[in-house]
N, C-alpha and C positions, 0 to 999 in steps of 0.2 A: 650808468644804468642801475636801477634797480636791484639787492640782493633778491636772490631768488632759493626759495624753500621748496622741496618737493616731498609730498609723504605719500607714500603708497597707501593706499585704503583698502582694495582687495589686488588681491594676485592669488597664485594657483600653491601659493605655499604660504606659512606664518613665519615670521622671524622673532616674534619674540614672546614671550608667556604673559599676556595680559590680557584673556580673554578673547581675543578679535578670532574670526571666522572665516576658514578659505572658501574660494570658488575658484574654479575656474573662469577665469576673465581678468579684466585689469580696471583698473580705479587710479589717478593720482589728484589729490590737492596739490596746486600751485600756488603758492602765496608769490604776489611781485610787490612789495612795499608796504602797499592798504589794499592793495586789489588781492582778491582771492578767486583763482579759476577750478573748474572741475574739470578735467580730463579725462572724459569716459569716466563709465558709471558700473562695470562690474554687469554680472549676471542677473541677479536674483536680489539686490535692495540692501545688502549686508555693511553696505560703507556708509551706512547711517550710523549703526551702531557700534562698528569700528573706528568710525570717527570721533563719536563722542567718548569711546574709549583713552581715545590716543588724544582728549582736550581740544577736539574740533566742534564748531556750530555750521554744521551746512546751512542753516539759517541764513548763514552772513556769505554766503557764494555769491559773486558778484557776474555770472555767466557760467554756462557750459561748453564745452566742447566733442563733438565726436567726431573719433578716428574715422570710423564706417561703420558700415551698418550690418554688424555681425551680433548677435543675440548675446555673446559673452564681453560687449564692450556697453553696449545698451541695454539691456535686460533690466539693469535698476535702475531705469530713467521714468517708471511710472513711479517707483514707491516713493523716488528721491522729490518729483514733485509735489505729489501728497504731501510731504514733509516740508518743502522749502517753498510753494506757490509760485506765481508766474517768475520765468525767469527767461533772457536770452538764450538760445540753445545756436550754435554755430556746428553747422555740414557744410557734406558735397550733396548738388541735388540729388545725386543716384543711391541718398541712406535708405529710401525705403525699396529700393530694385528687388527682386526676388531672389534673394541670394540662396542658395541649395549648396549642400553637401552629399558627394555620393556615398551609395550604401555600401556597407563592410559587410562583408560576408553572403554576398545574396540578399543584403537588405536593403530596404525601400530607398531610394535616394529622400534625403528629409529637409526641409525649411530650416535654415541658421540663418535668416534675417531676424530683423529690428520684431521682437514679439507684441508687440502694439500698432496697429493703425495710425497714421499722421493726425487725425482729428481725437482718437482717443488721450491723445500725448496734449491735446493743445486744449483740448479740455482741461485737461489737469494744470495747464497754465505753461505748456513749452510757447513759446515765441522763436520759433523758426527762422535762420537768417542761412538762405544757400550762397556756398561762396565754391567757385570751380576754380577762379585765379589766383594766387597770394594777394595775400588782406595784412598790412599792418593793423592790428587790433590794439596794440598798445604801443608807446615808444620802443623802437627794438625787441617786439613781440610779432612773432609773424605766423598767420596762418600758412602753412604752404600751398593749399590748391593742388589740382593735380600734379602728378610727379611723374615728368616724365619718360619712358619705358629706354631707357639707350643702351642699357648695357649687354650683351648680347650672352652673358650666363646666369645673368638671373630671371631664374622662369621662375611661370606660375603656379602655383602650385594644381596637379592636373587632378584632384580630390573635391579643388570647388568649381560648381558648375550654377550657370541660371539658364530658366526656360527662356528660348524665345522663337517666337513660332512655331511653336507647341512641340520645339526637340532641346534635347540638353546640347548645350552650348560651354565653354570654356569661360568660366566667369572671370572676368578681366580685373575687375575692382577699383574700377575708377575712383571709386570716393574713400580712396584712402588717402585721409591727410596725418601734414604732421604738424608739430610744432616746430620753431626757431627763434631761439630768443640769445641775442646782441651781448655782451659782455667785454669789458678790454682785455681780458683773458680769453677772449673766441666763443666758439657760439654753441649753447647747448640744444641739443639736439631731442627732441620728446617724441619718440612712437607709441602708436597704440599698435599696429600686426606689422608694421614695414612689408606690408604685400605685395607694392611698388619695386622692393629692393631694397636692401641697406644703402648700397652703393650709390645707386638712382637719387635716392632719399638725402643725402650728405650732398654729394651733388650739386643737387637741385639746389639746397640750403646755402650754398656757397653762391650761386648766381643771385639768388634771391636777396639777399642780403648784402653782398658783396663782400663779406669776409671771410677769410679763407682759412684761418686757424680754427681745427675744431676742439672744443674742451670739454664734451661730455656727451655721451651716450645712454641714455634712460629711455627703456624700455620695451616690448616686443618686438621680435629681430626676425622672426619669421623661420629661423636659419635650422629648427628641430625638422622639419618635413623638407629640405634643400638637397639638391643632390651632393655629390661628393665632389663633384667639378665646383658648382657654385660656393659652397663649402670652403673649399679650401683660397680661392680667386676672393670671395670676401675676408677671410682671417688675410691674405698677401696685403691688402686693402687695407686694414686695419690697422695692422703694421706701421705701415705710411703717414698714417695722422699724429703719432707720438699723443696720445688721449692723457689728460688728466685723471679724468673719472669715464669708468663703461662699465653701466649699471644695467645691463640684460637680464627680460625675465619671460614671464608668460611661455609665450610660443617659441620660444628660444629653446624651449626641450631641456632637460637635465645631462645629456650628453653633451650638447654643443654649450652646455652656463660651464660646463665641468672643465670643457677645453679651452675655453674662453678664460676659465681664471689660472689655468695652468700657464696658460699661453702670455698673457697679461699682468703677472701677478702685482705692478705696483696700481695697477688703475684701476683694477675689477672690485667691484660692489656687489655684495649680492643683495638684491630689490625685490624683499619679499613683504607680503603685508606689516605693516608695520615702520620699516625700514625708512628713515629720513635724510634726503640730500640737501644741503646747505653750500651754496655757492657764493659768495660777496663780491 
């Protein structure tokens, strides 16, 4: 297979002094050979100009991808097509569902979905492809599809909710996909929230694929807002895989990235904006 390059573009911290801009959200380039993917698009449009910081042309993006349809993984998918014109965009069909977050403190429960309209995005040149099953997209590149729900401590988080029929409801998040991509060193592993589950997630990737060694973990783990049962039954879990590389970020929380490289110490990365993995 293919060497695979991964560069974070936004994440919720910087790792290195060269300008670039956090948000809250997540962004990766994936280079596989000549192809280049985007993996989620960040917040707010900032992995434009952190890309061409860090010597990238979104220009030359060869497809998109979204994790789901939460506003801090989408949010720069209007500015990014402005910038790059029509391009592939690959989901679950449920990226534009009403995704809600409840309120803190006595405040309003509020909208965290996709902040643009399906036809306003297709304006700007997205070309939509729903995919709910695993999709080989490239040789030993796999969409995952849904993931799904078996293992019985990892819940969801009970903070996101969608309407439906006109009451708040326990938002499920079906259209949380991942990446899997084939390697003879095992299979790496790309989240955008692991909302599914770490567990679930890895899993899955192992049926889907069929190969059972895993060699890297990149990116939101979901495990900052997890209970302490779930918590701890994922780290026993993790354990078990002997990882190469586990590069946790975003919604991983700064307590559970802190235990994670205590716990881990020869394979933990920390994947902040900026930060590049190189696999061959």
């Amino acid at each position: 297979m293919s060497k695979l390059k991964v560069t974070i573009l936004i994440e919720n911290t910087v790792g290195v002094p060269l300008g670039l801009l956090a948000e809250w959200g997540l962004s990766m380039l994936l280079e596989f050979g000549e192809e280049r993917i985007l993996f989620d698009v960040g917040e707010q449009g900032n992995l434009i100009s952190n890309a061409q910081i860090l010597g990238h042309d979104l220009r030359l993006i060869d497809r998109v991808i979204l994790s789901h349809g939460h506003y801090d993984h989408t949010g720069g998918l209007f500015k990014f097509l402005q910038y790059r014109g029509r391009i592939p965009v690959y989901a679950h069909p449920d990226l534009f569902k009403g995704h809600y977050g409840r309120g803190v403190k006595g405040n309003a429960d509020r909208y965290i979905g996709v902040p643009y309209c399906q036809k306003q995005l297709e304006s700007a040149g997205a070309e939509f492809h729903w995919h709910s099953e695993p999709l080989e997209l490239s040789p030993g590149l796999w969409l995952s599809g849904e993931i799904p729900r078996e293992t019985t401590f990892e819940e969801l988080d009970d903070r996101l909710v969608e309407f439906k029929g006109g009451n708040l409801i326990q938002d499920s998040i079906r259209d949380d996909l991942s990446l899997f991509y084939m390697t003879d060193q095992g299979l790496i592993i790309l989240l955008g929230c692991a909302h599914s589950g770490l567990v679930n997630i890895v899993e899955h990737a192992k049926r889907v694929t069929g190969q059972q060694k895993v060699r890297a973990i990149i990116g939101g783990t979901h495990l900052g807002p997890a209970t302490p049962n779930q918590e701890r039954q994922t780290m026993d879990y993790l354990r078990g895989l002997d990882l190469d590389c586990l590069a946790p970020n975003h919604c991983t929380g700064p307590v559970i990235l802190s235990k994670l490289a205590m716990e881990f110490p020869n394979a933990f990365t920390w994947a902040m904006a900026g930060s590049t993995l190189d696999f061959s």
